[in-house]
VEXBA-230384 format. One record per residue (C-alpha): residue number from 0; x, z, y. Coordinates in Angstrom, 1 decimal. Each point is the difference from the previous one (the first is absolute). Layout:
N
@resi:NUM u:X w:Z v:Y
...
//
This chain:
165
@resi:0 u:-6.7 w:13.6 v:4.1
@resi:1 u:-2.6 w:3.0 v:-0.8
@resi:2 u:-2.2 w:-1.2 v:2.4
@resi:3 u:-0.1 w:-4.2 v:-0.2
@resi:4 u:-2.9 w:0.8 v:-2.1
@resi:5 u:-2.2 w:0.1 v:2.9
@resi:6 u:1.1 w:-3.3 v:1.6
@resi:7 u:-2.7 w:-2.5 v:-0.2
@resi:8 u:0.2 w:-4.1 v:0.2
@resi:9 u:-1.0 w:0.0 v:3.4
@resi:10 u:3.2 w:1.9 v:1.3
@resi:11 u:2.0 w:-2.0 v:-2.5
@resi:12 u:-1.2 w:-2.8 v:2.1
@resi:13 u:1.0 w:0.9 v:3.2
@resi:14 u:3.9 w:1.2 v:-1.6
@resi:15 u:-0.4 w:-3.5 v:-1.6
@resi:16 u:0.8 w:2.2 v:-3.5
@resi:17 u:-1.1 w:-0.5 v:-3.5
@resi:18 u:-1.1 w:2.9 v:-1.5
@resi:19 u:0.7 w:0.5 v:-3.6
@resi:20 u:-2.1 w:1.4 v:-2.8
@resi:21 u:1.7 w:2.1 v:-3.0
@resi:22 u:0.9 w:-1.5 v:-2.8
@resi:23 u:1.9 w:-2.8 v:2.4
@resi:24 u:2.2 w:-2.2 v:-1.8
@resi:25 u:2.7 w:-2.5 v:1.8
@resi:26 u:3.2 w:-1.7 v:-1.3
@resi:27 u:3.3 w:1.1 v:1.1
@resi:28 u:3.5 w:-1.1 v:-1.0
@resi:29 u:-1.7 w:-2.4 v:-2.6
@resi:30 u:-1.6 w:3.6 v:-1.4
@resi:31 u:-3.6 w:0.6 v:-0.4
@resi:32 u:-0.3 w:3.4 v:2.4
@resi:33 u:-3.2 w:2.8 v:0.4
@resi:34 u:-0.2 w:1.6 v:3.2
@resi:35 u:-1.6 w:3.1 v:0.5
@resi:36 u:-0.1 w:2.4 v:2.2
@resi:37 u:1.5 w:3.3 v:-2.6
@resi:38 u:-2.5 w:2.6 v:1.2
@resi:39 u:-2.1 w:-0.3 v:-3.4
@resi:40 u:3.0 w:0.5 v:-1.7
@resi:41 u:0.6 w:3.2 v:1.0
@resi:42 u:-2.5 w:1.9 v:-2.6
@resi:43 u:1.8 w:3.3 v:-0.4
@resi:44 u:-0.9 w:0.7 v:3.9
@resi:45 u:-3.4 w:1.0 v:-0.7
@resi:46 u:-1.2 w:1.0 v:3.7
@resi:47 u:1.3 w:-3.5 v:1.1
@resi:48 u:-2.0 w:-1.7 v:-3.0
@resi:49 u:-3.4 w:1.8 v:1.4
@resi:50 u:1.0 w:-0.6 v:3.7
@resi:51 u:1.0 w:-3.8 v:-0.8
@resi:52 u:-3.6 w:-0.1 v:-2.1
@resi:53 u:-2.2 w:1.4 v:2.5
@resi:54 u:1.6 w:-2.1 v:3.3
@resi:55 u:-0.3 w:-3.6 v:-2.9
@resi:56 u:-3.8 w:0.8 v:-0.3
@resi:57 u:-1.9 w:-2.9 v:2.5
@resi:58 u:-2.4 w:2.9 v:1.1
@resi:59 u:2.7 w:2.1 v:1.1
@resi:60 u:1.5 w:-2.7 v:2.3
@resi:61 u:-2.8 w:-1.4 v:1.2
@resi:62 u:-1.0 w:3.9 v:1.2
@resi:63 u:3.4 w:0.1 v:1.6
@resi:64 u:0.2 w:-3.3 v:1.5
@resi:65 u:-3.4 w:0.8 v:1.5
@resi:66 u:1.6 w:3.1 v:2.1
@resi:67 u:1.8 w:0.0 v:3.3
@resi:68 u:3.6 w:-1.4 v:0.6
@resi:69 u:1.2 w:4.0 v:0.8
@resi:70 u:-2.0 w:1.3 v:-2.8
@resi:71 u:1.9 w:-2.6 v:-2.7
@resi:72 u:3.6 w:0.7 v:1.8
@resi:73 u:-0.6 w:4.0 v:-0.7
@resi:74 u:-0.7 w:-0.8 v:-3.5
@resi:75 u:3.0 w:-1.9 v:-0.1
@resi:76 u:2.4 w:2.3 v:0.9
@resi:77 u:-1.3 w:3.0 v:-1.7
@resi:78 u:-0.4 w:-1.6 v:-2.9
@resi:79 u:3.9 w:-1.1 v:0.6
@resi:80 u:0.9 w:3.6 v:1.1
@resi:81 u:-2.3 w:1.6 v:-3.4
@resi:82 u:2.1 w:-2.8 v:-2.5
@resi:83 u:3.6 w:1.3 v:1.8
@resi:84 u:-1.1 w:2.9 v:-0.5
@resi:85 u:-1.1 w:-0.4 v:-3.6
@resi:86 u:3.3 w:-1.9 v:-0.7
@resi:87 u:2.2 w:3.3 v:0.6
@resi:88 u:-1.8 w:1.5 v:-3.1
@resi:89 u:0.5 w:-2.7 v:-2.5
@resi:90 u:2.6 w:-0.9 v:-2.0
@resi:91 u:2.3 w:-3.0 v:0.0
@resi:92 u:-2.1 w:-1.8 v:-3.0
@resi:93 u:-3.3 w:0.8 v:1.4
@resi:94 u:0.5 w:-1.6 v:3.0
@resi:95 u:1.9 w:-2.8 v:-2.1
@resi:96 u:-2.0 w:-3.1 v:-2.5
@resi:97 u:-0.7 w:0.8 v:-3.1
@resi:98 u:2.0 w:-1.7 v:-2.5
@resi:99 u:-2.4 w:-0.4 v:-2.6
@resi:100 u:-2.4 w:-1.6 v:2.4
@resi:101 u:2.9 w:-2.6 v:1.4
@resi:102 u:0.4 w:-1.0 v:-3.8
@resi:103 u:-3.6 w:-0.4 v:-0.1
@resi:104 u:-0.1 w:-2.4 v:2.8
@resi:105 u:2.5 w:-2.2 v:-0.9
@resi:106 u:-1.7 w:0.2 v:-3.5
@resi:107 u:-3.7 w:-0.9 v:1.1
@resi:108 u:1.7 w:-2.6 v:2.9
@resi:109 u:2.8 w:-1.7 v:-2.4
@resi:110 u:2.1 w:-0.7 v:3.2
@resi:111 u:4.2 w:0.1 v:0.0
@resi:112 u:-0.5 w:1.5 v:3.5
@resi:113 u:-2.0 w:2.9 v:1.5
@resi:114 u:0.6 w:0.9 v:3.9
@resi:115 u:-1.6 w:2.9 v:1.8
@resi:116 u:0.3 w:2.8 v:2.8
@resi:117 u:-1.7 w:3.0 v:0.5
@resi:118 u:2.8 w:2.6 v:-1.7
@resi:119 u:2.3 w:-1.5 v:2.7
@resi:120 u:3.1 w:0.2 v:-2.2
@resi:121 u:1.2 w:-3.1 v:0.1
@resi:122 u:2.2 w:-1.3 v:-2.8
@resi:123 u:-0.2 w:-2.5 v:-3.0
@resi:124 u:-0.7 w:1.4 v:-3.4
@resi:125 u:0.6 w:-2.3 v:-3.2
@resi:126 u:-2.2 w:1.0 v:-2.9
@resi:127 u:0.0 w:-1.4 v:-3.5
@resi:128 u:-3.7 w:0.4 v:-1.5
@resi:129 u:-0.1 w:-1.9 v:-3.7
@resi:130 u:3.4 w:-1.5 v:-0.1
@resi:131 u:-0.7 w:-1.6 v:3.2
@resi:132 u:1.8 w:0.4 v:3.5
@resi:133 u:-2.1 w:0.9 v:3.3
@resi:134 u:0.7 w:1.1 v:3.4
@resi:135 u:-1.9 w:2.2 v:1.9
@resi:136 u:0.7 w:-0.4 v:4.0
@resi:137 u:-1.6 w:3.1 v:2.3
@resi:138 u:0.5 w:-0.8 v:3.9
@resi:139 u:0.8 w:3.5 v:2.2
@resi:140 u:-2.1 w:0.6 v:3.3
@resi:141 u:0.6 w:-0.8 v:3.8
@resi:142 u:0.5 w:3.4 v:1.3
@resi:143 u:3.5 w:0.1 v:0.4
@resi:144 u:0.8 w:-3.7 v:-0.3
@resi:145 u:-1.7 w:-3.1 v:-1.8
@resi:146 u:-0.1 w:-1.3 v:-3.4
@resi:147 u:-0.7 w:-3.6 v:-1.3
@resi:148 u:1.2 w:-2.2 v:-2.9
@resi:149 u:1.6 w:-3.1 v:0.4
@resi:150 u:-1.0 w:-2.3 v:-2.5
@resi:151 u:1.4 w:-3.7 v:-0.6
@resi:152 u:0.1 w:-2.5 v:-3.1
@resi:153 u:2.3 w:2.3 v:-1.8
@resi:154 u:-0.1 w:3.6 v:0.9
@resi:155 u:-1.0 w:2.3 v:1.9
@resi:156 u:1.4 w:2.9 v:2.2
@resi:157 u:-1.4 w:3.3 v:1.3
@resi:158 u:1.4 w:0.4 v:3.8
@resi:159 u:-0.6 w:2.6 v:2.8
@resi:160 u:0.3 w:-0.2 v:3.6
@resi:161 u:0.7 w:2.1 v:2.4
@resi:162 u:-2.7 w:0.0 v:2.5
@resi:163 u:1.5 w:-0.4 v:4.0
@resi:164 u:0.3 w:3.2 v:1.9
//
């Protein structure tokens, strides 16, 4: 998510998690597959860019990890509230990926398979770059319900669930 940024090793520990670092490459469905997270993809949102630079920056978050629990959760949520509120302003491809920067990252990766969230619009896009076939996976939040991808030797499938309640 926007914020797994500012989960260290020691709480990754504790979850008994791996975190991840971008590029990260694994193999699914005999495929060669980049996982990202999709925020830095998202270069026509320009206020998001400079947000998503500034909150990257090792001085920044070692500022804001230094301040109280209450003081970090008030961030949070403004911050939240100011990017809803941001979001009612901007149009449909703003808040979208930009296609010329997916191209270039399945250009500068070479992989068959890229999967990412943060648009939240999940669905499976084929693209042909060069005479060659690739697919382009984006997973869709857990506000509502939850999204994963189900991967065996042979394919995969993008499923939701309902979450109880």
């Amino acid at each position: 998510g926007n914020r797994d940024f500012l989960l260290g090793e020691q709480f990754a520990e504790k979850c008994g998690a791996k975190l991840i670092h971008e590029p990260y490459f694994v193999e699914l469905a005999g495929k060669r597959c980049l996982l990202m997270h999709g925020d830095s993809l998202c270069t026509d949102d320009k206020l998001y860019m400079d947000f998503r630079k500034m909150v990257r920056n090792p001085a920044w978050q070692k500022e804001f990890l230094s301040k109280p629990l209450d003081e970090r959760i008030a961030f949070g949520k403004q911050a939240r509230n100011q990017s809803q509120e941001d979001a009612k302003d901007k149009t449909y491809e703003i808040l979208d990926v930009n296609q010329d920067e997916v191209l270039n990252v399945f250009r500068e990766h070479r992989v068959p398979l890229f999967i990412h969230g943060h648009t939240h619009r999940p669905d499976r896009h084929q693209i042909n770059i060069d005479k060659s076939n690739y697919e382009r996976i984006v997973l869709g939040d857990w506000h509502r319900q939850g999204w994963y991808l189900i991967a065996d030797e042979a394919e995969l499938e993008l499923r939701s669930f309902e979450f109880p309640g």
